[in-house]
DRENPA-3360 file (N, C-alpha, C; in nm, 2 decimals, always signed):
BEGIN
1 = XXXXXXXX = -11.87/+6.48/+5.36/-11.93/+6.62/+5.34/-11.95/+6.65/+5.19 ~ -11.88/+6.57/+5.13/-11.88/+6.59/+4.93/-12.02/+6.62/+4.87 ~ -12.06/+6.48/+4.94/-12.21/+6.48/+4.88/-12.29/+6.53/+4.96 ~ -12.31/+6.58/+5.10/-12.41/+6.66/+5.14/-12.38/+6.81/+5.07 ~ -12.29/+6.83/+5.03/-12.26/+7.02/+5.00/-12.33/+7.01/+4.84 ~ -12.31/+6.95/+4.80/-12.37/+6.95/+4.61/-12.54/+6.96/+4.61 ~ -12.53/+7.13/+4.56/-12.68/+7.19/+4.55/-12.74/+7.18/+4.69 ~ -12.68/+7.23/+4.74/-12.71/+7.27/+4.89/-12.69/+7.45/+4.84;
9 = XXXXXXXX = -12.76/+7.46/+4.97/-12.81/+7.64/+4.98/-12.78/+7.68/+5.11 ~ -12.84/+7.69/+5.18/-12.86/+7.74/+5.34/-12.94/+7.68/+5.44 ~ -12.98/+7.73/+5.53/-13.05/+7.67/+5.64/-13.19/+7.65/+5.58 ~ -13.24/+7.75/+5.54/-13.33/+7.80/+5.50/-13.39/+7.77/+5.34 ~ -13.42/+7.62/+5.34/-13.42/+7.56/+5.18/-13.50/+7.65/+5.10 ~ -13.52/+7.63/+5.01/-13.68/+7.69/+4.91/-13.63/+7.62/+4.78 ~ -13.74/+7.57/+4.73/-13.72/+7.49/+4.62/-13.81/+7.52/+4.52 ~ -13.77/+7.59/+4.39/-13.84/+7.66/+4.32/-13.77/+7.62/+4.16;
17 = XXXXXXXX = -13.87/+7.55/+4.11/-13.82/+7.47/+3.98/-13.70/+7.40/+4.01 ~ -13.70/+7.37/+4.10/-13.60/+7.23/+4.09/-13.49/+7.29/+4.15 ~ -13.41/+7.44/+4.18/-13.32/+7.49/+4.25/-13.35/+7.49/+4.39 ~ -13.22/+7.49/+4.46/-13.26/+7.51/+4.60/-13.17/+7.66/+4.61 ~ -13.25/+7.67/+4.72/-13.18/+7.83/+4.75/-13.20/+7.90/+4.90 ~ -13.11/+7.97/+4.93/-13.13/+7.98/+5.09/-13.10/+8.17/+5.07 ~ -13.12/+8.18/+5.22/-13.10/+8.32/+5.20/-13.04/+8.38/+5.32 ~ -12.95/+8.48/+5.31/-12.86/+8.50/+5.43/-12.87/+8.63/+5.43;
25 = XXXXXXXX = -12.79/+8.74/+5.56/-12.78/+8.90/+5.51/-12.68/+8.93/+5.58 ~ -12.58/+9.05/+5.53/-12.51/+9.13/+5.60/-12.54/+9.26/+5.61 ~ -12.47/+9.32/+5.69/-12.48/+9.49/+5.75/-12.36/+9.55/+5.69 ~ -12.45/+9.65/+5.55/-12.35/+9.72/+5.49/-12.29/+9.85/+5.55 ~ -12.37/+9.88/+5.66/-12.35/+10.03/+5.75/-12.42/+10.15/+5.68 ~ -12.54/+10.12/+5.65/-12.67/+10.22/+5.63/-12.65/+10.31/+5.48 ~ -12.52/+10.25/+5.39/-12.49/+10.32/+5.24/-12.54/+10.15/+5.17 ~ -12.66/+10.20/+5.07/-12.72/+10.10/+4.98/-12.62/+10.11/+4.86;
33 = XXXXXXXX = -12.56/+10.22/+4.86/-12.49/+10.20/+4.73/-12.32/+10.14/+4.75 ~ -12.31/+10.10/+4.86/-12.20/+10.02/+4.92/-12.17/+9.90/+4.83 ~ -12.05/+9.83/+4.92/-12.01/+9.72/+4.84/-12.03/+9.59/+4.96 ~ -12.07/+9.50/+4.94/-12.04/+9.36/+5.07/-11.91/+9.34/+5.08 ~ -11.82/+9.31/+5.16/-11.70/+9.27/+5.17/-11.71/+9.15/+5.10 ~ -11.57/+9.13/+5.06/-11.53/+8.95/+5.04/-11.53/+8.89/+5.14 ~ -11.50/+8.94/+5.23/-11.46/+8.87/+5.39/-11.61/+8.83/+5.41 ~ -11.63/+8.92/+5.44/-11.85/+8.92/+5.47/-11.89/+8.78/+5.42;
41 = XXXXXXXX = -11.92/+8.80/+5.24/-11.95/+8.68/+5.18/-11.90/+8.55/+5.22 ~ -11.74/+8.57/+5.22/-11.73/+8.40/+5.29/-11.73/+8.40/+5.39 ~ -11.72/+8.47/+5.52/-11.80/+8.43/+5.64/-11.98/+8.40/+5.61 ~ -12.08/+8.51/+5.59/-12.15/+8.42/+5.58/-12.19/+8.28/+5.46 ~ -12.11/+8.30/+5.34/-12.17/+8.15/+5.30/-12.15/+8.03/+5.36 ~ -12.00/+8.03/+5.47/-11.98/+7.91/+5.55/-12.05/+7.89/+5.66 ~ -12.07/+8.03/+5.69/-12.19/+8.01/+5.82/-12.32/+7.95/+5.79 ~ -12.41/+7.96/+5.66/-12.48/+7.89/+5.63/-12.50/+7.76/+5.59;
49 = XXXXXXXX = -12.36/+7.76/+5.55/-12.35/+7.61/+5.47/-12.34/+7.51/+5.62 ~ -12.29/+7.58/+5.74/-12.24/+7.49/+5.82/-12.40/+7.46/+5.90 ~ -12.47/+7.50/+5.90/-12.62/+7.53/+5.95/-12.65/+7.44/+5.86 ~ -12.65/+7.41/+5.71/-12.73/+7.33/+5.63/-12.69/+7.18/+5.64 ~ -12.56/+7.16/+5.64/-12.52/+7.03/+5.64/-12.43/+6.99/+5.82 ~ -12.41/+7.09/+5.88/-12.37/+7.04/+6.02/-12.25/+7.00/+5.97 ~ -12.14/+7.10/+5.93/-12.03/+7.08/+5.89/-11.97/+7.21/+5.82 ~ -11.88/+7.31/+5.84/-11.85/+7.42/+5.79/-11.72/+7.38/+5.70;
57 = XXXXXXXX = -11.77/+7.44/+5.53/-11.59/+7.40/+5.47/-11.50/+7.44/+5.49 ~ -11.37/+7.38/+5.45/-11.25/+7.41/+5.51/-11.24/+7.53/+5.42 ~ -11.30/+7.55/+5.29/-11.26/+7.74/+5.33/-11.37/+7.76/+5.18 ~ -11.41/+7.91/+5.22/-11.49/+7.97/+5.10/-11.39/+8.07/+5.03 ~ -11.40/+8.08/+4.95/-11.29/+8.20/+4.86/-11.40/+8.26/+4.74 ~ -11.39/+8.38/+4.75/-11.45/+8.48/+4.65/-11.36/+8.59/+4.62 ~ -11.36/+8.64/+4.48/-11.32/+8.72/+4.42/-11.25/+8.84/+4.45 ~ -11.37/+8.92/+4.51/-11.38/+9.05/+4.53/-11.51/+9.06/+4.61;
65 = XXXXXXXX = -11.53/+9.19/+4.67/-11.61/+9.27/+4.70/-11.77/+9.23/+4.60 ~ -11.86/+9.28/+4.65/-12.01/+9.24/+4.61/-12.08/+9.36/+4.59 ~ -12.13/+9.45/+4.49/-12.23/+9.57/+4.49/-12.33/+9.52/+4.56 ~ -12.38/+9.61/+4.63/-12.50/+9.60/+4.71/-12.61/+9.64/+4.64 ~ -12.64/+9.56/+4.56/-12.75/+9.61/+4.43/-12.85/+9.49/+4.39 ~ -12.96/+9.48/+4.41/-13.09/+9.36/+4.37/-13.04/+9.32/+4.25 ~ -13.02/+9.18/+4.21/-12.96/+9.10/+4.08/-12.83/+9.07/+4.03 ~ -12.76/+9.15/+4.15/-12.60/+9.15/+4.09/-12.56/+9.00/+4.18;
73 = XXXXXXXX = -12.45/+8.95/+4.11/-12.43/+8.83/+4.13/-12.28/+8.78/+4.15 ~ -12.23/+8.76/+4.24/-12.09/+8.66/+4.23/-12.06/+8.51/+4.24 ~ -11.94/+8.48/+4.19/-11.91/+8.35/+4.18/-11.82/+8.31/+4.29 ~ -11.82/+8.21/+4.36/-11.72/+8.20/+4.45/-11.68/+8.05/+4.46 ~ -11.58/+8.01/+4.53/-11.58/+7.84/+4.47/-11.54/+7.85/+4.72 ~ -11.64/+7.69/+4.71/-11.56/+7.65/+4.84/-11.51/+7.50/+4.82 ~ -11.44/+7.50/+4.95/-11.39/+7.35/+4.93/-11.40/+7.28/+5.04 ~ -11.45/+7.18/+4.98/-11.49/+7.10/+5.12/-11.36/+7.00/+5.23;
81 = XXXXXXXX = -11.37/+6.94/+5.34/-11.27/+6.88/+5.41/-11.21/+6.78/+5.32 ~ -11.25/+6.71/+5.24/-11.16/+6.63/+5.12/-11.07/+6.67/+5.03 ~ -11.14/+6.82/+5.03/-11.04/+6.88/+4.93/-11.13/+6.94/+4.78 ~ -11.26/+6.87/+4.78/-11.33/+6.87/+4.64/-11.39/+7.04/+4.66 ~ -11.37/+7.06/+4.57/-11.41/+7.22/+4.53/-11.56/+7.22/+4.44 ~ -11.62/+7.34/+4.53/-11.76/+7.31/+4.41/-11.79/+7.50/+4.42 ~ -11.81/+7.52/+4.30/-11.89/+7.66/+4.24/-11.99/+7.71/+4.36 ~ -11.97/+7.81/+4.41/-12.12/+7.89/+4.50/-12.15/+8.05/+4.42;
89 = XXXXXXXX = -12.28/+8.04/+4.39/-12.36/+8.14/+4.36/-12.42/+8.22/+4.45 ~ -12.41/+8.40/+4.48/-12.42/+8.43/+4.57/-12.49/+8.55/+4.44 ~ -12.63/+8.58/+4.52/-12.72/+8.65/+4.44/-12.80/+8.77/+4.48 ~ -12.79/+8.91/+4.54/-12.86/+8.97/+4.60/-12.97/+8.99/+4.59 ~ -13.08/+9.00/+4.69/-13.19/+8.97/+4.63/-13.29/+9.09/+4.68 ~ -13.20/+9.16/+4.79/-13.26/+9.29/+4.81/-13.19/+9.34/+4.92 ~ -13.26/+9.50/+4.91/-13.14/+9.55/+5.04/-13.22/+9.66/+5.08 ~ -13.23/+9.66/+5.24/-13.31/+9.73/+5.34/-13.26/+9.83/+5.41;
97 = XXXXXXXX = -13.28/+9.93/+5.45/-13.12/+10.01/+5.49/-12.99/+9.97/+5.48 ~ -13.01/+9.89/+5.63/-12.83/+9.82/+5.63/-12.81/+9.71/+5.56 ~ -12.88/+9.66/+5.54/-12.93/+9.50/+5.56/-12.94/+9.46/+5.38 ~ -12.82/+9.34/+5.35/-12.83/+9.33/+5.26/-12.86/+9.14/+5.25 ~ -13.01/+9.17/+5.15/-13.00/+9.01/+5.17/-13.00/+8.95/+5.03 ~ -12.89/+8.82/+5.02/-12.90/+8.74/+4.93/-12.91/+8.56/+4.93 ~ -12.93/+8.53/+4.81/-12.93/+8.36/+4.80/-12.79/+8.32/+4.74 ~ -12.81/+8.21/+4.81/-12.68/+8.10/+4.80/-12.69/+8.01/+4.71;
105 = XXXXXXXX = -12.63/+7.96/+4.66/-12.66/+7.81/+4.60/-12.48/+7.75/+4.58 ~ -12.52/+7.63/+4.60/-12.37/+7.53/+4.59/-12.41/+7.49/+4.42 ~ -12.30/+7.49/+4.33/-12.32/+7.38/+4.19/-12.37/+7.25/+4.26 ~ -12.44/+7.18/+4.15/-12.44/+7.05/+4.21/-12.35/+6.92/+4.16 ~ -12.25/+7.01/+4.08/-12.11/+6.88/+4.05/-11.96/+7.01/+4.09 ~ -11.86/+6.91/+4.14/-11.78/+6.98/+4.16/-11.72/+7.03/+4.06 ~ -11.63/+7.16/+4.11/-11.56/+7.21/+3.98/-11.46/+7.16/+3.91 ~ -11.43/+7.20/+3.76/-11.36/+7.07/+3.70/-11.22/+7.09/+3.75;
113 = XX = -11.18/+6.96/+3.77/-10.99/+6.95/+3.80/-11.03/+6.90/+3.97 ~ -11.10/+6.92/+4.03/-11.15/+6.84/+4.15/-11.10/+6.74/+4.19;
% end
């Protein structure tokens, strides 16, 4: 699973200068100026990751909470069934009433101390 997760994104590829990137949404409950949950984000980044490679990691971990805001950005690390940990970039990219949608991206080397 090591090497299918490095610079993987989502179900949903797009390949634009050389990044791949996918795009996922949650339901902030109809307040734009809300926050995403942490829970939210790693549920769906594993839910996409597990759609991309046909394998869900043994766990996503992020920070904190997410502004529901176009450009704002978090860092989150997952780790795959071996154990190897890699960087995920979680990027909003717009938000529609409820509906907040952002891009994923996995680093493409794992994180250091791995």
């Amino acid at each position: 699973m090591r090497g299918a997760l490095a610079g993987v994104l989502c179900a949903a590829v797009l390949s634009i200068g050389g990044l791949s990137a996918c795009s996922a949404s949650v339901d902030i409950g109809g307040d734009t100026s809300a926050t995403v949950a942490k829970s939210a984000m790693e549920q769906q980044i594993s839910d996409q990751l597990a759609k991309a490679v046909g394998q869900r990691p043994k766990a996503v971990v992020c920070p904190s909470d997410m502004k529901a805001t176009k450009g704002v950005t978090l860092k989150c690390q997952l780790e795959a069934e071996d154990g190897t940990k890699f960087g995920v970039t979680a990027t909003i990219k717009s938000t529609e009433g409820r509906q907040v949608r952002f891009d994923i991206k996995v680093d493409d080397q794992p994180a250091t101390g791995s």
